[in-house]
SEROTOR-397585 format. One record per atom (N, C-alpha, C): atom name; residue in three letters; z, x, y. Coordinates in pm, whole numbers, plus 50000, padded with zeros to 5 digits. Atoms other than C-alpha are relative to their C-alpha. Example, Ala and Ser with C-alpha at 12.3 -4.5 7.8 and 13.67 -1.06 7.14 Angstrom:
<rs>
+-------+---------+-------+-------+-------+
: atomo : residuo :    c3 :    c1 :    c2 :
+-------+---------+-------+-------+-------+
:     N :     ALA : 50000 : 50089 : 49881 :
:    CA :     ALA : 50780 : 51230 : 49550 :
:     C :     ALA : 50000 : 50090 : 50120 :
:     N :     SER : 49994 : 49918 : 49881 :
:    CA :     SER : 50714 : 51367 : 49894 :
:     C :     SER : 50073 : 49923 : 50109 :
+-------+---------+-------+-------+-------+
</rs>
This chain:
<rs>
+-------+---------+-------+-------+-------+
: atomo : residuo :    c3 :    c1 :    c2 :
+-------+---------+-------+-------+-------+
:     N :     UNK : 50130 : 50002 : 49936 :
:    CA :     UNK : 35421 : 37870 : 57727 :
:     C :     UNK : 49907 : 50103 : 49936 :
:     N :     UNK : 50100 : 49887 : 50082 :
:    CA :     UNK : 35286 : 38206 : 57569 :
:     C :     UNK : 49953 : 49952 : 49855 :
:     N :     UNK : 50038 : 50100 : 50075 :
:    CA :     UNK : 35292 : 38016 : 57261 :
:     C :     UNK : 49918 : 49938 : 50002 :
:     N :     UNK : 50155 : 50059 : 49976 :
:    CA :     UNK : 35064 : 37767 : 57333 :
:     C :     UNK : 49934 : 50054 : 50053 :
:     N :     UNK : 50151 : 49951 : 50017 :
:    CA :     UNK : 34824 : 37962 : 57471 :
:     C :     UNK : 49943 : 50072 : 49920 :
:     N :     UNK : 50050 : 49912 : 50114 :
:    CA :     UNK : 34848 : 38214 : 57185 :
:     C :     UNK : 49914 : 49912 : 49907 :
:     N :     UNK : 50031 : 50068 : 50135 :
:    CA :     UNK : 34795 : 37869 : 56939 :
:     C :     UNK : 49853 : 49971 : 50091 :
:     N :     UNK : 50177 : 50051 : 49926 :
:    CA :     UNK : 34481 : 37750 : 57189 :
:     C :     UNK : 49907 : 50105 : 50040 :
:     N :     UNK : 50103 : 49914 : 50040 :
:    CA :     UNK : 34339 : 38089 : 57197 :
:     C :     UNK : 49985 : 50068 : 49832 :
:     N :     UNK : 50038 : 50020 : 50124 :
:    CA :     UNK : 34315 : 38091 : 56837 :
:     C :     UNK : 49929 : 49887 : 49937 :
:     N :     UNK : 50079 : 50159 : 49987 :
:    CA :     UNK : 34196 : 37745 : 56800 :
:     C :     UNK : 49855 : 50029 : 50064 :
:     N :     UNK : 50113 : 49970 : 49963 :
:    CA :     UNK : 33936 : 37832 : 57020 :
:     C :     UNK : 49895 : 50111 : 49928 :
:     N :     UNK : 50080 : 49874 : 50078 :
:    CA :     UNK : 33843 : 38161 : 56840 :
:     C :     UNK : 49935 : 49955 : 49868 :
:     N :     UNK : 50040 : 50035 : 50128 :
:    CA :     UNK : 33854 : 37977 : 56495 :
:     C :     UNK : 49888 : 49883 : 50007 :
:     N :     UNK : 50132 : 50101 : 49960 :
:    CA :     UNK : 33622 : 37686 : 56662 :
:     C :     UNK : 49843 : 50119 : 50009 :
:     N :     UNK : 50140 : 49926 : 49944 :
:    CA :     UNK : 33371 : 37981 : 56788 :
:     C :     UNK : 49904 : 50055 : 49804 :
:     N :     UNK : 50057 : 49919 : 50083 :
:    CA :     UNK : 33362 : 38143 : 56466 :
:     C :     UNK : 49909 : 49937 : 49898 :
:     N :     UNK : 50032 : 50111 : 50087 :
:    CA :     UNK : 33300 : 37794 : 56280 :
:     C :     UNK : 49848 : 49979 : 50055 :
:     N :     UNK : 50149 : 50058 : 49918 :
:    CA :     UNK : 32974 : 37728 : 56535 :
:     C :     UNK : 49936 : 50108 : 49957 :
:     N :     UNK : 50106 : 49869 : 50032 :
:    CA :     UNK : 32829 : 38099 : 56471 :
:     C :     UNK : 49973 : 49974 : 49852 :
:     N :     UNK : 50071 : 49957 : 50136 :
:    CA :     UNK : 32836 : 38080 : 56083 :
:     C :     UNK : 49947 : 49841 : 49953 :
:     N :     UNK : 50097 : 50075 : 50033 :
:    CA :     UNK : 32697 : 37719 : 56108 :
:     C :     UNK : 49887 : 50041 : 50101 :
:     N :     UNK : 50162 : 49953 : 49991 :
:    CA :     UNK : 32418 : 37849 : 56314 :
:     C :     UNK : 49907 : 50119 : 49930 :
:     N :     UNK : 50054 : 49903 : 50114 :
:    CA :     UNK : 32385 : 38148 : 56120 :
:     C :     UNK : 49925 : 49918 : 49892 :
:     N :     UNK : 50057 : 50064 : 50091 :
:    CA :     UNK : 32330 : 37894 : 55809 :
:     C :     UNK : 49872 : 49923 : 50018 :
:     N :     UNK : 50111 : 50104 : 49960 :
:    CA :     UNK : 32100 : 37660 : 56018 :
:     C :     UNK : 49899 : 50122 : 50002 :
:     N :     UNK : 50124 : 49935 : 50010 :
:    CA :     UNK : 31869 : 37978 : 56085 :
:     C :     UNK : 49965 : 50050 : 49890 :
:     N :     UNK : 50030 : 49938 : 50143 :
:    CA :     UNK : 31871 : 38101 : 55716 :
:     C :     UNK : 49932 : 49875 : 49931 :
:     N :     UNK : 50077 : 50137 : 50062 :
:    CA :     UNK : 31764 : 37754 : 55595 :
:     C :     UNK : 49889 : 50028 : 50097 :
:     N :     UNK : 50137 : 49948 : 49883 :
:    CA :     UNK : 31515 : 37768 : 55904 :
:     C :     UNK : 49878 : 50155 : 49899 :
:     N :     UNK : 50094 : 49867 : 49969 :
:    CA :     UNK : 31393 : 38077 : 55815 :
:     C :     UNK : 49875 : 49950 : 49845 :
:     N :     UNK : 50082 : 50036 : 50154 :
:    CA :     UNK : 31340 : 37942 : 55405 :
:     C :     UNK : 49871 : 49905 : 50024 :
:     N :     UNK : 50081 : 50109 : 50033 :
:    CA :     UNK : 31192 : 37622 : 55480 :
:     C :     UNK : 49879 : 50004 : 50108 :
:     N :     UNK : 50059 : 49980 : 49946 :
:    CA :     UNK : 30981 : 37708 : 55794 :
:     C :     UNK : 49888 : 50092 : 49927 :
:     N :     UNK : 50125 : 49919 : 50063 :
:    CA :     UNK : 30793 : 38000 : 55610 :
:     C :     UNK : 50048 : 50117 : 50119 :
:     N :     UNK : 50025 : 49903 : 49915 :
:    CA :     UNK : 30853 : 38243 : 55927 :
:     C :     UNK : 50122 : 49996 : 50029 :
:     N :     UNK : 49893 : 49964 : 49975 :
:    CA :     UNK : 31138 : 38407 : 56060 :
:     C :     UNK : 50101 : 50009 : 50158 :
:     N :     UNK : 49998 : 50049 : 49903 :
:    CA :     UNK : 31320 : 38258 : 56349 :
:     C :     UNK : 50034 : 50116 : 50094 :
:     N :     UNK : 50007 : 49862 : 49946 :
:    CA :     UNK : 31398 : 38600 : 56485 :
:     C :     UNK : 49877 : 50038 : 50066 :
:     N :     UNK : 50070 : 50002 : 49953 :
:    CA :     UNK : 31096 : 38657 : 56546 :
:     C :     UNK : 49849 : 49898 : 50062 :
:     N :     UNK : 50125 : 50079 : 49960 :
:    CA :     UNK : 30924 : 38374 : 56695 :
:     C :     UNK : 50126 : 49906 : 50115 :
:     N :     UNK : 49917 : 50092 : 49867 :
:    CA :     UNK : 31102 : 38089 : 57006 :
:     C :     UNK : 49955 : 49864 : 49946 :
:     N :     UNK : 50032 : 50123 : 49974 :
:    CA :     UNK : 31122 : 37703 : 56945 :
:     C :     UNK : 50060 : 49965 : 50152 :
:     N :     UNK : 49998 : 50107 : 49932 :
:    CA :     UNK : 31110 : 37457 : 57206 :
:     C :     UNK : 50023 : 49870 : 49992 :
:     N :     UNK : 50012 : 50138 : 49981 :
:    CA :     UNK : 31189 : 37103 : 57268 :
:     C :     UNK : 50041 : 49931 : 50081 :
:     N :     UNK : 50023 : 50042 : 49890 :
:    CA :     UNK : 31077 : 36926 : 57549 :
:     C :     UNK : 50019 : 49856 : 50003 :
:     N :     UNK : 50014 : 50142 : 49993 :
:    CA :     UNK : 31199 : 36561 : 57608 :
:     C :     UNK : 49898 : 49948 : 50123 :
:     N :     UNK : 50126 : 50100 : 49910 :
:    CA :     UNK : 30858 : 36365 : 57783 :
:     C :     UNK : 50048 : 49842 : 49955 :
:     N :     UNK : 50014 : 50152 : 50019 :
:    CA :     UNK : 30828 : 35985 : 57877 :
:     C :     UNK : 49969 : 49982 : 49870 :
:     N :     UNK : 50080 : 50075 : 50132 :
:    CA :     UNK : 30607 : 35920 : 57594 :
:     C :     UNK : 50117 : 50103 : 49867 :
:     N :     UNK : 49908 : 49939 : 50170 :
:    CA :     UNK : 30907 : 36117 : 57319 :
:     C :     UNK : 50017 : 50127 : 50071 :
:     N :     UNK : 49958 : 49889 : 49995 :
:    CA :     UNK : 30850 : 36494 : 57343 :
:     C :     UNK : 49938 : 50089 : 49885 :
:     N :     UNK : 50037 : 49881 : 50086 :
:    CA :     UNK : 30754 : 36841 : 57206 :
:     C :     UNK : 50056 : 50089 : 49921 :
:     N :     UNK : 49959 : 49852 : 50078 :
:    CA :     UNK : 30817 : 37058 : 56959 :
:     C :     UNK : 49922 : 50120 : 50004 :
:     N :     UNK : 50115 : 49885 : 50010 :
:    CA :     UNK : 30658 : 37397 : 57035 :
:     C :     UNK : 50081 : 50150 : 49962 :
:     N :     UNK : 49969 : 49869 : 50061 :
:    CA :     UNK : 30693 : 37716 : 56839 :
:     C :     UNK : 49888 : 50083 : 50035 :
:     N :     UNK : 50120 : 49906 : 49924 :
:    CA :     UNK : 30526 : 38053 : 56959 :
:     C :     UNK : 50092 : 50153 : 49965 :
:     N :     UNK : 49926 : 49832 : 50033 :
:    CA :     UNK : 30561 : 38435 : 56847 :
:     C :     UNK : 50038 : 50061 : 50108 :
:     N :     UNK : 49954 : 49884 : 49913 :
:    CA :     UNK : 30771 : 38676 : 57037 :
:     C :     UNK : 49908 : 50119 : 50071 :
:     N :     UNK : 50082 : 49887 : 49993 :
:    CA :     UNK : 30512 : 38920 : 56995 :
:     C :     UNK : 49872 : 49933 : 49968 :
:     N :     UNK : 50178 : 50062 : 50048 :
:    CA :     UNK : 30144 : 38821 : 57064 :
:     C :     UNK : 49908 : 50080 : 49922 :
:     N :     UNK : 50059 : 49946 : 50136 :
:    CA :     UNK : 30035 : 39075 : 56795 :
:     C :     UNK : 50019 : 49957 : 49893 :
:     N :     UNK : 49935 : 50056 : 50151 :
:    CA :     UNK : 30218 : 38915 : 56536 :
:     C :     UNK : 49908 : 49875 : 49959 :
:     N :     UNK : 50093 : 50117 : 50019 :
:    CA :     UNK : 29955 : 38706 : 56379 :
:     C :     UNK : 50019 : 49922 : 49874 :
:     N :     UNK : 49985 : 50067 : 50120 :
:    CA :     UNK : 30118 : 38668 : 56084 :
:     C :     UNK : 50113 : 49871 : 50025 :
:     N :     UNK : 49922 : 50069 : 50007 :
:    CA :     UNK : 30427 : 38478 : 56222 :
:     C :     UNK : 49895 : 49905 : 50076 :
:     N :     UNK : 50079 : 50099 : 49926 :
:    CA :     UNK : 30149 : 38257 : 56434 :
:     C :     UNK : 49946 : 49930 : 49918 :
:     N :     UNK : 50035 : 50033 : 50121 :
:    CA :     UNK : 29973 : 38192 : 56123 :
:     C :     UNK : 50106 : 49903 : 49941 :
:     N :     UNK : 49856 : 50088 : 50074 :
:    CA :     UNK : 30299 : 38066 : 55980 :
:     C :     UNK : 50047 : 49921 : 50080 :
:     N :     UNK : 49956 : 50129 : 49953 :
:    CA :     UNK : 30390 : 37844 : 56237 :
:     C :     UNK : 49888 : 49885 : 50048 :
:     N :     UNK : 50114 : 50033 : 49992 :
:    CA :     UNK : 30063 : 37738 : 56260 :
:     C :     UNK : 50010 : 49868 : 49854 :
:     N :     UNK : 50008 : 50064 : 50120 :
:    CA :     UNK : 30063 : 37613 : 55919 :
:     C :     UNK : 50155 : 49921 : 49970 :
:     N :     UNK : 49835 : 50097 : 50040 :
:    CA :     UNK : 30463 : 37488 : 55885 :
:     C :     UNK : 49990 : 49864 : 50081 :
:     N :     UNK : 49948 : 50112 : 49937 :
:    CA :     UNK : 30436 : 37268 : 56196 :
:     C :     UNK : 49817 : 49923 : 49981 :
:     N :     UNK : 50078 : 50060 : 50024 :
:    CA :     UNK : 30079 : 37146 : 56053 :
:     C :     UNK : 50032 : 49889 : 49899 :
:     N :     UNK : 49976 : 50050 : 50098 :
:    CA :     UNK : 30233 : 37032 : 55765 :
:     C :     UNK : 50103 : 49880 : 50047 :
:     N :     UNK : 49929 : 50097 : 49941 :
:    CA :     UNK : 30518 : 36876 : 55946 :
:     C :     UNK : 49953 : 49876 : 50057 :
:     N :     UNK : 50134 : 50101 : 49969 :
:    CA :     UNK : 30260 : 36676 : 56123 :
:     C :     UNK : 49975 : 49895 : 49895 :
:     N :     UNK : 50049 : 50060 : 50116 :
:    CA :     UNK : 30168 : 36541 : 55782 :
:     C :     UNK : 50136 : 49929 : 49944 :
:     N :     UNK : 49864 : 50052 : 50036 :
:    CA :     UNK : 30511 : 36507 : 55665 :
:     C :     UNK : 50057 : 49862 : 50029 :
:     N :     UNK : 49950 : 50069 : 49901 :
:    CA :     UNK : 30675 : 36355 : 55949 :
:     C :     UNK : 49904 : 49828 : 49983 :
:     N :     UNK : 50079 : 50066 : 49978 :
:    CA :     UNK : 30378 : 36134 : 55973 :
:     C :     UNK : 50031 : 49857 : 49877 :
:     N :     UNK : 49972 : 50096 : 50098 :
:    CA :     UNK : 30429 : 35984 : 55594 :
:     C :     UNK : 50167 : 49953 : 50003 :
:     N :     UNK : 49869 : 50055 : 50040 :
:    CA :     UNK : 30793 : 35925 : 55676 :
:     C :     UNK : 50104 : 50087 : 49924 :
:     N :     UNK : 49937 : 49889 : 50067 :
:    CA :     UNK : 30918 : 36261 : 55523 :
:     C :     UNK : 50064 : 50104 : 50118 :
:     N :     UNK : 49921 : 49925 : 49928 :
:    CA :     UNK : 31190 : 36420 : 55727 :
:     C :     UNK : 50079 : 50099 : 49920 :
:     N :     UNK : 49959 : 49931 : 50086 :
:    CA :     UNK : 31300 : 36647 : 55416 :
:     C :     UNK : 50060 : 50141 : 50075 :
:     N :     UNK : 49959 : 49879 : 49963 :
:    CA :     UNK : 31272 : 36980 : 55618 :
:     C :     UNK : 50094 : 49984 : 50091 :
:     N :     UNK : 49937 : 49957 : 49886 :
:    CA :     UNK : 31478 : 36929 : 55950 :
:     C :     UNK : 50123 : 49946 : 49902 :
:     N :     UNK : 49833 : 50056 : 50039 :
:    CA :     UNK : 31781 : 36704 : 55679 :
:     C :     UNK : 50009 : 50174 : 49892 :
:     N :     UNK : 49968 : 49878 : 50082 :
:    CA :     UNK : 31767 : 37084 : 55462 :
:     C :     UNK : 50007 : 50068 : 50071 :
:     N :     UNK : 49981 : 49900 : 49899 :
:    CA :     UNK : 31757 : 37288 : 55767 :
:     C :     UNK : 50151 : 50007 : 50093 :
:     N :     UNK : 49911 : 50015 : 49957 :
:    CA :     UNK : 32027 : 37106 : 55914 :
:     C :     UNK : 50150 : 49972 : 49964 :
:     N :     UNK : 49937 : 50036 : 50126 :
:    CA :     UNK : 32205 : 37011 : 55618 :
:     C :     UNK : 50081 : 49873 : 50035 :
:     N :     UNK : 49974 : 50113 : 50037 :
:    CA :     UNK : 32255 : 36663 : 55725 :
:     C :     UNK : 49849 : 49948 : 50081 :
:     N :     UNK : 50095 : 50051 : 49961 :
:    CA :     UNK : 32042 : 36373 : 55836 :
:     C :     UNK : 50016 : 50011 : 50162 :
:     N :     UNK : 49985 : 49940 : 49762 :
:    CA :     UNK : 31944 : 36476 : 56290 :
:     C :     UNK : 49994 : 49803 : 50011 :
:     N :     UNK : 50019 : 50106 : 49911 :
:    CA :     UNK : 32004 : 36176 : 56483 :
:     C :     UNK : 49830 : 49982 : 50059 :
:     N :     UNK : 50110 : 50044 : 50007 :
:    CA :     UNK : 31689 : 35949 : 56534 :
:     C :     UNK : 49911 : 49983 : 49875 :
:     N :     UNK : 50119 : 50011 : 50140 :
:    CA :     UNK : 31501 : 36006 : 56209 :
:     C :     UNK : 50027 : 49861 : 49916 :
:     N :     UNK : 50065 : 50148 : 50072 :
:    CA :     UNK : 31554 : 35604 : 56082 :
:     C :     UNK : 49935 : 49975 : 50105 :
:     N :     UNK : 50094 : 50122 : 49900 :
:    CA :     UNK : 31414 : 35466 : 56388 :
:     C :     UNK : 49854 : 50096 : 49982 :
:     N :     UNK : 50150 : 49894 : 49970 :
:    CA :     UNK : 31139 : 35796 : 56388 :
:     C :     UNK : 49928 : 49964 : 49861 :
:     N :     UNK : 50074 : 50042 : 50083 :
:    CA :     UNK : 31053 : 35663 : 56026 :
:     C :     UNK : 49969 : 49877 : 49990 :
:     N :     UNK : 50054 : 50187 : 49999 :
:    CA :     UNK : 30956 : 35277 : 56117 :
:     C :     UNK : 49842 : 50048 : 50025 :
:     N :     UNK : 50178 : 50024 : 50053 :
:    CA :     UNK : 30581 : 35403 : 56147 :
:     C :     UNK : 49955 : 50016 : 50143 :
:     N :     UNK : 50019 : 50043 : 49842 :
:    CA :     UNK : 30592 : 35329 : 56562 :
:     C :     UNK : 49957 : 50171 : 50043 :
:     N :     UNK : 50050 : 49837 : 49968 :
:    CA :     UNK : 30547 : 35721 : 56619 :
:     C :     UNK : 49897 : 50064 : 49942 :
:     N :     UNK : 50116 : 49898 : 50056 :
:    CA :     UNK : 30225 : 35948 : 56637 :
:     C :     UNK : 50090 : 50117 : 50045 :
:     N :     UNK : 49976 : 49888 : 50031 :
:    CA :     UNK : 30218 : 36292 : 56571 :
:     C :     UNK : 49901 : 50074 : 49996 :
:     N :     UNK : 50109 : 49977 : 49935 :
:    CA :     UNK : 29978 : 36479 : 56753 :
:     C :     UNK : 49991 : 50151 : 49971 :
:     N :     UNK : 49983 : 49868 : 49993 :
:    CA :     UNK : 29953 : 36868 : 56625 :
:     C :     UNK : 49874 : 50103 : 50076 :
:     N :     UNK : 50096 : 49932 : 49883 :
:    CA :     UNK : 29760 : 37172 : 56886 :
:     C :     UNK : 50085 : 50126 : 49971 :
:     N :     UNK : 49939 : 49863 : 50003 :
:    CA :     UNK : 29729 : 37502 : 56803 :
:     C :     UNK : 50057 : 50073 : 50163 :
:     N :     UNK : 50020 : 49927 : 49903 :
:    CA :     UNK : 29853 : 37728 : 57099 :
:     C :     UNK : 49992 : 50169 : 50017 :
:     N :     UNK : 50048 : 49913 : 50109 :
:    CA :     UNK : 29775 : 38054 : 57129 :
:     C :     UNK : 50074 : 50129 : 50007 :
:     N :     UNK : 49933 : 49927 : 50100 :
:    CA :     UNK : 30077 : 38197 : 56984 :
:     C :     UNK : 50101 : 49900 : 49905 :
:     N :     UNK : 49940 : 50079 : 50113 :
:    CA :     UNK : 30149 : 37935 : 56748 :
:     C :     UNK : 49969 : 49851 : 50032 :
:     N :     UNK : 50011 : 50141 : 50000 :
:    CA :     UNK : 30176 : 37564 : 56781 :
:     C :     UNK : 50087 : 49907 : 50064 :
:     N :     UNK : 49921 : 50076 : 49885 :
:    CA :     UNK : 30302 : 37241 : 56952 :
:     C :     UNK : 49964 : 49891 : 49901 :
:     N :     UNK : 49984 : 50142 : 50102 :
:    CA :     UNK : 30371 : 36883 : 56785 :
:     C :     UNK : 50078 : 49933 : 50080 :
:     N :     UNK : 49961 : 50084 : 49893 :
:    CA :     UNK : 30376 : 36626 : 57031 :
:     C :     UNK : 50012 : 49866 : 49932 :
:     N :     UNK : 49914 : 50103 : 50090 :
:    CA :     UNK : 30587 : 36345 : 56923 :
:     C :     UNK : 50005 : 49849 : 50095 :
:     N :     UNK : 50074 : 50132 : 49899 :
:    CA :     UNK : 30492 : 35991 : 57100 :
:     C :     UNK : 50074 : 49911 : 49941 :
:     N :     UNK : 50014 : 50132 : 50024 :
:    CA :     UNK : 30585 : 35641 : 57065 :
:     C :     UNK : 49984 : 49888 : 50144 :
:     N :     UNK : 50017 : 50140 : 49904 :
:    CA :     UNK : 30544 : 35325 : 57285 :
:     C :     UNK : 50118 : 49961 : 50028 :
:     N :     UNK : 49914 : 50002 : 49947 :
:    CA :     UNK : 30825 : 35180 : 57305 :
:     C :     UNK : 50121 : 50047 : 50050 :
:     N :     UNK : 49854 : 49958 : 49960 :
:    CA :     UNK : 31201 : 35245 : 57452 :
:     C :     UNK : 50089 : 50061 : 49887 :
:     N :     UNK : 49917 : 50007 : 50068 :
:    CA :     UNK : 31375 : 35218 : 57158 :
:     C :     UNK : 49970 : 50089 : 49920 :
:     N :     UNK : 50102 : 49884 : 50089 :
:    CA :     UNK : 31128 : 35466 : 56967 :
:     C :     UNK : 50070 : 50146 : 50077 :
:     N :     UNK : 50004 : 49912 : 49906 :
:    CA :     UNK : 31120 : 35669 : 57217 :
:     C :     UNK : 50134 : 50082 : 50059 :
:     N :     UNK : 49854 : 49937 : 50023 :
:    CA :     UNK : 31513 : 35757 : 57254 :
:     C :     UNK : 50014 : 49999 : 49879 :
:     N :     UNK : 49934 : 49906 : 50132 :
:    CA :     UNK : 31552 : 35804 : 56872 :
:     C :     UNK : 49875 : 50126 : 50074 :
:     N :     UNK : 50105 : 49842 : 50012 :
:    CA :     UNK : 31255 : 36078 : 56949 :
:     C :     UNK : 50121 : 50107 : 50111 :
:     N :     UNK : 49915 : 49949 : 49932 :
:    CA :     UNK : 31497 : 36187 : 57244 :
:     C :     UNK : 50152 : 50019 : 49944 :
:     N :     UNK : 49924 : 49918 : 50095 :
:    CA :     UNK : 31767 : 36221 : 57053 :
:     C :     UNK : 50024 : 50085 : 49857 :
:     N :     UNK : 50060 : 49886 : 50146 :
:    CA :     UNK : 31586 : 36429 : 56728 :
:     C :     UNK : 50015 : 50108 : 50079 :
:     N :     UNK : 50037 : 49837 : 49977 :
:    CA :     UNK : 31516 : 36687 : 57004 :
:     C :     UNK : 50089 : 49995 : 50081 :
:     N :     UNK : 49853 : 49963 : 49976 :
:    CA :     UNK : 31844 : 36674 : 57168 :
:     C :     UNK : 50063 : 50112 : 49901 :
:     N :     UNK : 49935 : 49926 : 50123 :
:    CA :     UNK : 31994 : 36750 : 56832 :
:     C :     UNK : 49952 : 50119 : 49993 :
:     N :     UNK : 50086 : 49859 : 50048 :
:    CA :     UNK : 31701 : 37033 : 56762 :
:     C :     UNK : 50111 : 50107 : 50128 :
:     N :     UNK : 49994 : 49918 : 49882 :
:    CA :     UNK : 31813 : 37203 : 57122 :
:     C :     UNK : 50132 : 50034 : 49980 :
:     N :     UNK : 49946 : 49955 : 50080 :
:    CA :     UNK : 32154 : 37193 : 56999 :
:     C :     UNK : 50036 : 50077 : 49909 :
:     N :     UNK : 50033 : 49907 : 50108 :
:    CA :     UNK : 32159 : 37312 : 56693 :
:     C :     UNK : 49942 : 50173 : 49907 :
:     N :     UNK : 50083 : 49914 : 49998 :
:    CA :     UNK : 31911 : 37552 : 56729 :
:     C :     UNK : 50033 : 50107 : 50119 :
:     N :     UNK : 49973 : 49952 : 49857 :
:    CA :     UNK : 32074 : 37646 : 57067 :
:     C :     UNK : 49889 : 50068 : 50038 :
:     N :     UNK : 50135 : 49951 : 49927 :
:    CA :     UNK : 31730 : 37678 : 57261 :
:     C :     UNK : 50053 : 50020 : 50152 :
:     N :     UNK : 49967 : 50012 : 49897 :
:    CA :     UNK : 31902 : 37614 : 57565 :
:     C :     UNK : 49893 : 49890 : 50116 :
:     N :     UNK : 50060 : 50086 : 49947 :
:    CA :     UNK : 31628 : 37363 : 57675 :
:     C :     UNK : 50081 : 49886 : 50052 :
:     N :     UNK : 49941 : 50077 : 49993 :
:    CA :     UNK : 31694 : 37127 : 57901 :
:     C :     UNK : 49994 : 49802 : 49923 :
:     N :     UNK : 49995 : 50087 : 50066 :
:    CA :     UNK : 31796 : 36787 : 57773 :
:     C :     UNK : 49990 : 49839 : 50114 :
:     N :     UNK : 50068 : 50041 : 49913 :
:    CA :     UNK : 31673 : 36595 : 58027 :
:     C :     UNK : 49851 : 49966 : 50013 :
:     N :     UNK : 50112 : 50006 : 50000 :
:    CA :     UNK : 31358 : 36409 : 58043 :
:     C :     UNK : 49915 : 50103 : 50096 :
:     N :     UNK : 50095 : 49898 : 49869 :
:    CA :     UNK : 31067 : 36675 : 58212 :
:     C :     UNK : 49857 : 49937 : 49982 :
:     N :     UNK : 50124 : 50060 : 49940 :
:    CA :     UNK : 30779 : 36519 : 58348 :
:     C :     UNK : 49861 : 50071 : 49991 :
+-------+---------+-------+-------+-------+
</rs>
């Protein structure tokens, strides 16, 4: 009996250690391809009826430079996203996030608003079927990113 729990608290330890140095990696890519440093700034992602938000915002409302920078990353994304270019979140994540074929059929806007400590990129479509790949992109993000948001549509 001591046995197995010695082998399943090792197992477990070698699982923990495997999740920290892939999130470690996910925020070092983050940090490259974003432009700003996830340390100092909070994402969000909010599953809504109509898809859901992505909102990034500085820690520190003096920091105008990381606001600036997410200002401009998730502008671009906007643009990106928009032509069908999901490049940054498959290098951030280092594979392709669940949802991004159905989020590139064209059916999704991409609505960007400064806020004012950074930005928000509200992610829409019409129908059902749209509309859960968008719910599961920002599943994955909340994940990944461990935001701790809930994953649960919020109204």
């Amino acid at each position: 009996m001591r046995n197995l729990l010695a082998v399943v608290l090792l197992a477990s330890l070698a699982a923990s250690a495997q999740t920290d140095a892939h999130h470690d990696a996910v925020n070092q890519r983050g940090d490259q391809a974003m432009g700003f440093m996830h340390s100092k700034t909070t994402h969000h992602f909010v599953l809504k009826p109509y898809g859901g938000d992505i909102d990034v915002s500085t820690n520190d409302p003096k920091d105008t430079d990381s606001r600036d920078r997410i200002r401009h990353h998730l502008s671009m994304i906007q643009k990106k996203f928009s032509s069908g270019d999901f490049t940054d979140p498959m290098f951030i994540h280092d594979r392709v996030p669940p949802g991004v074929p159905e989020m590139k059929s064209g059916k999704v806007s991409y609505e960007f608003a400064q806020t004012p400590q950074g930005a928000r990129l509200k992610v829409s479509a019409q129908d059902e079927k749209t509309i859960a790949a968008i719910h599961d992109f920002l599943k994955f993000q909340i994940e990944d990113h461990q935001t701790g948001d809930p994953k649960a549509v919020q109204q």
